[in-house]
C-alpha positions as CSV (number, residue, x, y, z in Angstrom):
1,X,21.4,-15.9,-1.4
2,X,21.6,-18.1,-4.7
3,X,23.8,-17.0,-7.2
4,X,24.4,-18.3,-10.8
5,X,27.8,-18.3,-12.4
6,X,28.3,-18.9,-15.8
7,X,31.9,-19.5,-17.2
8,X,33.0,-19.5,-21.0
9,X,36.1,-19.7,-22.9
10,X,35.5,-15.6,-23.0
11,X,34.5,-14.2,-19.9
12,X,32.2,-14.8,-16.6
13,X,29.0,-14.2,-15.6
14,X,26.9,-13.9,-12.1
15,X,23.6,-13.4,-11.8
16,X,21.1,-13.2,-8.2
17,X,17.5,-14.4,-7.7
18,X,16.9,-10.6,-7.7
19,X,18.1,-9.8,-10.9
20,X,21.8,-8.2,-9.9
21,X,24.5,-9.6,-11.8
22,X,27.1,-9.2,-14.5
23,X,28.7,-10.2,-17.8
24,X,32.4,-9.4,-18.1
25,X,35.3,-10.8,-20.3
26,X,38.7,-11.8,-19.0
27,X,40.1,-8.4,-21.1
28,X,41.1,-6.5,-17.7
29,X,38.3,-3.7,-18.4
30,X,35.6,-2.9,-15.2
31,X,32.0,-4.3,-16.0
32,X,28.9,-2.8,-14.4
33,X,27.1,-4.7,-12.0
34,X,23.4,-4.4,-13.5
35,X,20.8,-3.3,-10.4
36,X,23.4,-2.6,-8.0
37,X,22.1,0.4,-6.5
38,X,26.3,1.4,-5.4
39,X,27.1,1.1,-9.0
40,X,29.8,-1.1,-8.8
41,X,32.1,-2.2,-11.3
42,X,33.6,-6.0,-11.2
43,X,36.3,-7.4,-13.5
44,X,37.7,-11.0,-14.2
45,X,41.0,-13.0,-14.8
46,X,41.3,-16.8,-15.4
47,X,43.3,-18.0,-13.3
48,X,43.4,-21.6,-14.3
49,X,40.9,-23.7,-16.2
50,X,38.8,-24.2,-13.0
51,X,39.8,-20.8,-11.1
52,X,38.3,-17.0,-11.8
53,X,39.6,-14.0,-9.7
54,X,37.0,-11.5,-10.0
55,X,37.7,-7.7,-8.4
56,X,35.0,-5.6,-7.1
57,X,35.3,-2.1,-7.2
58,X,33.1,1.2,-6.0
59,X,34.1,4.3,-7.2
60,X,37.2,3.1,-8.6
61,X,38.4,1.5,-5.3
62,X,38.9,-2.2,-5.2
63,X,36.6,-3.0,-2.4
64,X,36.7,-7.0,-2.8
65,X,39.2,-9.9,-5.2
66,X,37.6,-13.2,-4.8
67,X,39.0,-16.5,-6.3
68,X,36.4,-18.4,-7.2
69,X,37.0,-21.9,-8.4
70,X,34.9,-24.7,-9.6
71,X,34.7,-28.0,-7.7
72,X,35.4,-31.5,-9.1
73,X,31.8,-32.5,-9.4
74,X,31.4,-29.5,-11.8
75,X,28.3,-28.4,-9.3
76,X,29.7,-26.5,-6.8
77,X,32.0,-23.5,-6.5
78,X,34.4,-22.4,-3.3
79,X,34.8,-18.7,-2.9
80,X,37.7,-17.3,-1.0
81,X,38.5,-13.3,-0.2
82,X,41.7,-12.0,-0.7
């Protein structure tokens, strides 16, 4: 699966192949994720200038927190579950 991330100053965005993605801001609010047929919700922090912690939630359980942070080359992006 391919997934696009897009980082700005104001929030984060992800976005599949299929269509399924979101657009959130680093505000602490819960974001829909558009075509997800569970309805989830996802929201963001920035952590650093490089690192986004994103939490997934169903139902308004956290069913996910990944850190997601952007590799030197600026290309590539390491994902790790806490």
């Amino acid at each position: 699966m391919i997934i696009k991330y897009k980082c700005t100053a104001d929030g984060f965005s992800a976005r599949t192949l299929l269509g399924e993605g979101f657009n959130a801001k680093f505000d602490g609010k819960d974001y829909p994720v558009e075509d997800d047929p569970a309805h989830g919700m996802v929201s963001v922090k920035l952590l650093s200038p490089n690192t986004v912690e994103q939490t997934n939630k169903r139902d308004g359980k956290v069913v996910g927190v990944l850190r997601l942070t952007v590799a030197p080359d600026g290309e590539t992006i390491h994902t790790t579950h806490g």
